[in-house]
Residue, then its C-alpha position, 0 to 999 in steps of 0.5 A: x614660655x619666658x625663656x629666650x631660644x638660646x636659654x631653651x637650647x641650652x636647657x636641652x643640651x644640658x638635660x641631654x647630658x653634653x657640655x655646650x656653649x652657645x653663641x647667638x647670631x642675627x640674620x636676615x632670615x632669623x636668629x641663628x644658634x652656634x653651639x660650641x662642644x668638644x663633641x661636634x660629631x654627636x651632636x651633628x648626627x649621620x649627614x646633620x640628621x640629629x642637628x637637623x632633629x635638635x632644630x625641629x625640637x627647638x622650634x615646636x618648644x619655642x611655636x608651643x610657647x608663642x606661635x609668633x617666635x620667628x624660626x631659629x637655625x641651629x648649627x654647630x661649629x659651622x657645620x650647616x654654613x659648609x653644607x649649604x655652600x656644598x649645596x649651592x654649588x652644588x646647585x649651581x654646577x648642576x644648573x650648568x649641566x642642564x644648560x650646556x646638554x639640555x639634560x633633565x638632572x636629578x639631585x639625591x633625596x633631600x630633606x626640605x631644608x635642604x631643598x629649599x636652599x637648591x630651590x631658593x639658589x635656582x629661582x631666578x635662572x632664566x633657562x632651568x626649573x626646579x620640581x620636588x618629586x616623591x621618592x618611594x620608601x622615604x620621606x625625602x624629595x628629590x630635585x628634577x633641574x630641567x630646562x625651562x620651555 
């Protein structure tokens, strides 16, 4: 595939059916796709699902066509931005609760996007561990924040 990520991207929204601009952005962690649309809330779908199934889409056309393209985020009008910094501090204050009670704390069911950014924010805290655990009738993971031992 010669085409660039931001060109594919474009290709699909527009066989899709919706008028989009998109804005490309470098990160430490790859390259990020801003779309730009008057209707956001389509695109982003019930809590990211259908954002979070554009992505997936992206990468596998981007890997089929060259396996050593770098992952790309896709994200609309910040949406993902605001809800990883929810996560994190989300993370965070549970990490606390874990502290100061000695409590094991379980997060909601989250996909592995999500679960990475709780385990990636917690890694390096001396007194909680992070575990993903099954949940029954989903393919979602939940989060156990226990203390470490």
């Amino acid at each position: 595939m010669s085409t660039t990520p931001k060109e594919a991207l474009e290709t699909i929204l527009t066989q899709m059916g919706f008028e989009a601009t998109v804005e490309e952005h470098q990160l430490e962690e790859g390259l990020m796709l801003d779309i730009k649309t008057d209707d956001p809330g389509r695109l982003i779908g019930r809590q990211g699902q259908t954002l979070s199934d554009l992505q997936y889409l992206l990468n596998r056309l981007l890997f089929q066509g060259d396996d050593s393209t770098p992952k790309v985020t896709v994200d609309i009008g910040g949406y993902r931005t605001q809800a990883r910094e929810a996560l994190v501090k989300k993370a965070k204050e549970s990490a606390e609760k874990v502290r100061r009670y000695g409590d094991v704390i379980e997060l909601e069911p989250m996909n592995s996007y999500d679960r990475r950014i709780v385990h990636s924010t917690l890694k390096d805290d001396p007194d909680v561990e992070t575990h993903s655990v099954e949940v029954e009738g989903t393919s979602k993971k939940a989060i156990l924040l226990r203390p470490k031992r």
